[in-house]
N, C-alpha and C positions, 0 to 999 in steps of 0.2 A: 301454128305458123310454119310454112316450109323454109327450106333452106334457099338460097340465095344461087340466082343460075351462076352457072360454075362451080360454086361449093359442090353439088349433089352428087357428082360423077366421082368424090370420095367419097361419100358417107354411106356407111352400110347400113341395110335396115337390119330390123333384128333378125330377119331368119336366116341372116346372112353369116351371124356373129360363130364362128367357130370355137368350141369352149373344148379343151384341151381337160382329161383326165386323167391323163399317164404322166405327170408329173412329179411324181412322188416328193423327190427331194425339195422343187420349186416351191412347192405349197407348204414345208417346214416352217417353224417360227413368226408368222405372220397372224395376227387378231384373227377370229373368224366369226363374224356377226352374226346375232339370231335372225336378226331382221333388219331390211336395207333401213329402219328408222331410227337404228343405232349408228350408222353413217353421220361424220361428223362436218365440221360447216365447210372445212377445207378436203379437197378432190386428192388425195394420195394414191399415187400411181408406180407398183415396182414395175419395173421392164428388165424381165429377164432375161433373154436372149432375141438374136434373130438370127435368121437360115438362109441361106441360098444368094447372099446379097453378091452382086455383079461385080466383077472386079473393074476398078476405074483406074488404075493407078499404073505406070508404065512399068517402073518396078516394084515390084511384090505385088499382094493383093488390093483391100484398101483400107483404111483409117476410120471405121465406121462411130457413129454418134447420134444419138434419139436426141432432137430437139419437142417439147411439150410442153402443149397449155391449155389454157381455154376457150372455146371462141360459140359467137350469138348464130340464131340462124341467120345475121347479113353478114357473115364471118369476118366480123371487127371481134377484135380482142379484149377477153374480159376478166384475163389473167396475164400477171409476166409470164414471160418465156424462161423455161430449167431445159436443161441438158443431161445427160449422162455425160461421162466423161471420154475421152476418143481411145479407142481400143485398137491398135496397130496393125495394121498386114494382117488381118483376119477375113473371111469372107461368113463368118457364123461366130458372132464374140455371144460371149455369157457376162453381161451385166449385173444382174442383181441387187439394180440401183431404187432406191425409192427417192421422191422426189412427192415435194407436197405441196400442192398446187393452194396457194393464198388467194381463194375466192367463191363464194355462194353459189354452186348453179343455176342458174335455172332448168325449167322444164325442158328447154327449145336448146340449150347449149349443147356442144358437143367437146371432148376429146378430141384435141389433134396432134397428131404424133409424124413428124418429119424423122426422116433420116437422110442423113445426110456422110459424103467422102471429105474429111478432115485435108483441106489443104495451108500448108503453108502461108499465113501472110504476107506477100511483098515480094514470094518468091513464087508462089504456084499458082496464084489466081486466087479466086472465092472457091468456098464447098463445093463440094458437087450433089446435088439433089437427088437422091435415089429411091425415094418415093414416099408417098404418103398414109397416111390410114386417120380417118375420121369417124367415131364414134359418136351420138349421144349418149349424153351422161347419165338419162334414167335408164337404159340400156344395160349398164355395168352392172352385175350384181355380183358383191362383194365377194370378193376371196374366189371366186373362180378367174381360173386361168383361161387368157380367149389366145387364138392363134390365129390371125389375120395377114393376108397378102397385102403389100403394100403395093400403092398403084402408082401411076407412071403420072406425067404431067397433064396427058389425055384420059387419065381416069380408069385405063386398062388395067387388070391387074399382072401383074407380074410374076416369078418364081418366088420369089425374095419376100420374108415373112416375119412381121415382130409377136413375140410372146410376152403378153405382160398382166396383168391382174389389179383391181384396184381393192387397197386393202383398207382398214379403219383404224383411229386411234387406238393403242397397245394396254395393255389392262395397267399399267400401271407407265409413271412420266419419272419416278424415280427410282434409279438404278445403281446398283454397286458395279462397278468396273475394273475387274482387274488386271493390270498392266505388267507384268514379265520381259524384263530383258535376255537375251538370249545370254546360254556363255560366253567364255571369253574364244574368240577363235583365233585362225593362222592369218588372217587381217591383224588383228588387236596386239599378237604377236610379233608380226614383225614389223607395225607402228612401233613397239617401244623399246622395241631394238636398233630403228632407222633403217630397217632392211627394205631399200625399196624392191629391190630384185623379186624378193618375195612377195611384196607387197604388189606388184603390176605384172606378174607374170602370167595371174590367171585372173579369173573373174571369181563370184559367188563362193568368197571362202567360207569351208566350211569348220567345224567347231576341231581346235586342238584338242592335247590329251587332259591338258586344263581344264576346256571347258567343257567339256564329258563328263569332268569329278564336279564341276560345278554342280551342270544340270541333276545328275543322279544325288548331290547333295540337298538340291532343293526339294526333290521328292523324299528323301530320307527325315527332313527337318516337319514336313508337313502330315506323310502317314503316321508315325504315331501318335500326334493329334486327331487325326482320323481315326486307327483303327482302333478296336476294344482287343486285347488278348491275340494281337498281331495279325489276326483277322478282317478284310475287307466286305465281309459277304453283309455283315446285319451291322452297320455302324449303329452305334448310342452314343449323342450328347450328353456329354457333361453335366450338363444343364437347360434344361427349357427355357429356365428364368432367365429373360435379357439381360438382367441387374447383374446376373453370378458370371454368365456364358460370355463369351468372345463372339461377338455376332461376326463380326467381319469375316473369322475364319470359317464359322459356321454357313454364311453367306458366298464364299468361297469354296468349300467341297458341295454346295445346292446349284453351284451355275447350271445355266439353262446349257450353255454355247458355250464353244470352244473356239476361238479361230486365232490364224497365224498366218504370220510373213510368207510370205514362198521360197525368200532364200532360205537355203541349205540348212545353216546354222537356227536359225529360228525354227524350223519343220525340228532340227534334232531336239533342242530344248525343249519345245513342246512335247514331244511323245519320251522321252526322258525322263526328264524332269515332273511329268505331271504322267506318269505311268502308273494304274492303277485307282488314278481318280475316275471318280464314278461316271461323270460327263465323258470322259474319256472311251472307255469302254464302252457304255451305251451309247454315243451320240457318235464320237470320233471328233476329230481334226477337221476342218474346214479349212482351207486357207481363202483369206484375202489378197489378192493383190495391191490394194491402196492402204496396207497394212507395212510395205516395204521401207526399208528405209531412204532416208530422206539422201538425195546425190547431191555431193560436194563434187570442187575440181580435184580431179583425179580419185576420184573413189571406185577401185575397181570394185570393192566388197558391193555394192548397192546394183553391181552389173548381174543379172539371172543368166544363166545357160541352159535353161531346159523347162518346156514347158509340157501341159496335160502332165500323161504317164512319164512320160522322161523326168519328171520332176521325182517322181518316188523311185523310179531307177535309181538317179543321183543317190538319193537319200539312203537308199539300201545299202548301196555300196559304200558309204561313208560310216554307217553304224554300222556295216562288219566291221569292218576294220579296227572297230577298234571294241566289238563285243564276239567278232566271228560269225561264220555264218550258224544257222541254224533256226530255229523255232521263235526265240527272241525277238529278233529284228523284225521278221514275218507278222507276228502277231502287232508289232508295233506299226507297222505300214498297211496293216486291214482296216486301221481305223480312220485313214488320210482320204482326204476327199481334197481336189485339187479344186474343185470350184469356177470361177472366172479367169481362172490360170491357162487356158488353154490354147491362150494367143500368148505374140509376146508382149508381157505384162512389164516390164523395167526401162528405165532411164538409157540411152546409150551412154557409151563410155566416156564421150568427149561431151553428153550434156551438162548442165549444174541447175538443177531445181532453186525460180527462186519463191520466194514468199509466197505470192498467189496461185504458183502451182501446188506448195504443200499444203497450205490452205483450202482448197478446193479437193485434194486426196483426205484431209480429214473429214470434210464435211459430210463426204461421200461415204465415209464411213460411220459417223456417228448419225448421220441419218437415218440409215440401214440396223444399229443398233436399236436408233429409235423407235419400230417396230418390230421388235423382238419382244416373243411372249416372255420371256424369262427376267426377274428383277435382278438380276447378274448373271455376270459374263465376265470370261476370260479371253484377255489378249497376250500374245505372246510375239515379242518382237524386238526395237533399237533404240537404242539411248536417243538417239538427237531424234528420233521421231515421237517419243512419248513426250519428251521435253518439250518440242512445237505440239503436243496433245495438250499437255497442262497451258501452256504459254494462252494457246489458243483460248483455255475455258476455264479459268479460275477465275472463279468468284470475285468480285471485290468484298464482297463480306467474310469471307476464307480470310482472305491477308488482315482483316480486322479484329477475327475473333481468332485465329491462330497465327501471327505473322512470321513466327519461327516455323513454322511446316513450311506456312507459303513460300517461305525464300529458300529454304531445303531444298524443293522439287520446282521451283522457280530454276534458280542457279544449277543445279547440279543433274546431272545423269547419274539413271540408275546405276547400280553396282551391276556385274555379269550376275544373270540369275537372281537377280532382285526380284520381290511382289509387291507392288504397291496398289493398294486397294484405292476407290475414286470411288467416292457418291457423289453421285452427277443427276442434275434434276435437266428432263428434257422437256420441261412445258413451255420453253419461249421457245421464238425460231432459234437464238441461237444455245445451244447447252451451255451448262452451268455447273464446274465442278465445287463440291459445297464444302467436303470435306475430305480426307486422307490419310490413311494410317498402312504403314511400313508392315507387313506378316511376316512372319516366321526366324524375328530375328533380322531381315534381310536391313539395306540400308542404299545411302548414294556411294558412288565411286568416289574414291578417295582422293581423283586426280581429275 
């Protein structure tokens, strides 16, 4: 069956399909199928980036966003419509969004992928349309990356180009999770001092001399559990036996991933604090941007001032400061990979995040974990953002078979420098945190 006149001046045939192989870092952490007959019932789709999109916006560039779904060859719809989420004054954002399309294909269906310029509600009009790309869906073959022009309302194609790849369900739906608060910083400090001065003068505070003893204490509490004879090079557990052995921590130095906040204080905690772990060294740092924390009113701390490389400038300059320069710091900012950081990624100053937008930055994140090869991961990040993490995905059978944990991490934010481990089962649409256990000693803030 063909497509429907007018559809067809999107949809590319296959000789058309441009499969992208210099990817490297793109094609990390994703299932990778023997065969398309391991493709599962539902269509998941990451979109990593796109290039060259046209600037729409009077000021700045423009607010760019993938709308995607499914549609028949009489292009009626035969899935909801998912989004990315909108990425600011960029004209080339890096997404790295998966998104899981709830429906069957058929033979005849195809992939449609819209983008669209993020306007304002009630004050700038509707989106603005900035072009198209339609696929069939026996077309996709898994885990390759395709790099497609998107075309214009006539069907033309354009400069303007999305990169995205369709990947399969993840070798395993249950995952350990673990969640790290940053240290304590020159925010947290001059909150419980009342110093507003300090508190609004700048943006993206980064970690006092507090929370640098923090951070370095939580790496000092967990390698020699790690290491044998003070040595990192050849660890030995303890124990094989699950019965005798601490899996959690066990499960803990095996993460697959590493990823973190963009602000300041979390990038420092992460390479700090987890200095030395194996993931770290071999994989590095990732950051997230929807890893941030969550904007209150007036929360300058939630406010970024630097994005891509500026972000590890920042950060260099903040660990000399208080380790000097030299080798140290160097080796710790080798292992940072900025990621989707490289628009600006943060709340402005006068916004306040409410529910359904931190709602929507979680989803966008445990999605994305959702397809991670690794049965654990570390996160490293903010109290009131872990806190709307749990809020969002605990169990009701959690609060039934441990009620005292559930209202622990229910009620309270982490301590500075806390671990709290999360086994989190991903097999419904929404996650399900099951269970939880505090590492290395660590606990909730006391206030």
């Amino acid at each position: 069956m063909g497509f429907a006149k007018g559809l067809k001046r999107f949809v590319l045939g296959k000789k058309k399909i441009a499969v992208r192989e210099d990817l490297g870092p793109f094609n990390q952490g994703c299932t990778v199928p023997t065969n398309s007959a391991e493709v599962g019932r539902n269509l998941v789709i990451q979109i990593l980036k796109a290039t060259n999109l046209p600037k729409l916006d009077v000021v700045g560039h423009s607010d760019p966003f993938v709308r995607m779904w499914v549609i028949n060859s009489k292009d009626k719809d035969v899935s909801d419509r998912y989004s990315t989420l909108v990425h600011n004054d960029t004209g080339n954002p890096i997404y790295n969004s998966v998104r899981e399309i709830e429906c069957t294909p058929s033979g005849d269906d195809a992939l449609r992928l819209d983008m669209y310029d993020y306007d304002i509600p009630g004050v700038q009009g509707s989106d603005d349309f900035m072009g198209r790309i339609c696929v069939p869906v026996k077309d996709l073959v898994p885990n390759q990356v395709y790099d497609l022009p998107l075309r214009n309302k006539k069907g033309k194609e354009t400069p303007a180009r999305i990169i995205f790849k369709r990947i399969v369900s993840p070798p395993t739906l249950r995952k350990r999770v673990y969640v790290i608060r940053h240290g304590e910083s020159k925010w947290n400090e001059a909150q419980e001092s009342n110093n507003l001065v300090d508190m609004l003068k700048t943006v993206d505070h980064s970690l006092n001399e507090v929370g640098v003893q923090q951070a370095q204490g939580l790496e000092a509490r967990w390698k020699p559990i790690f290491a044998q004879e003070g040595t990192l090079e050849s660890p030995v557990w303890k124990d094989v036996d699950a019965a005798t052995q601490d899996v959690w921590e066990a499960d803990f130095f095996r993460a697959g991933a590493i990823f973190a906040s963009p602000l300041t204080r979390a990038v420092e905690t992460a390479l700090l604090g987890l200095k030395g772990h194996p993931t770290l060294s071999q994989q590095g740092l990732t950051l997230l941007r929807n890893l941030r924390e969550v904007k209150n009113v007036g929360g300058q701390d939630t406010v970024g001032k630097e994005i891509g490389d500026g972000i590890k400038v920042r950060v260099k300059k903040e660990l000399e400061s208080v380790l000097g320069e030299g080798p140290q710091v160097d080796d710790c900012l080798a292992y940072l990979d900025v990621n989707d950081c490289t628009s600006e990624w943060w709340s402005n100053a006068t916004d306040v995040e409410v529910g359904p937008a931190v709602k929507d930055r979680l989803n966008d994140v445990t999605s994305f974990l959702k397809f991670q090869n690794s049965p654990s991961i570390i996160l490293v990040g903010h109290s009131l953002y872990f806190r709307e993490f749990v809020r969002a995905y605990l169990a009701p059978e959690f609060s039934q078979e441990d009620p005292e944990m559930a209202k622990k991490i229910w009620d309270n934010k982490l301590a500075n420098a806390a671990c709290l481990g999360l086994d989190m089962d991903f097999s419904a649409k929404t996650p399900s945190i099951l269970r939880a256990k505090f590492l290395f000693g660590t606990t909730v803030a006391d206030h």
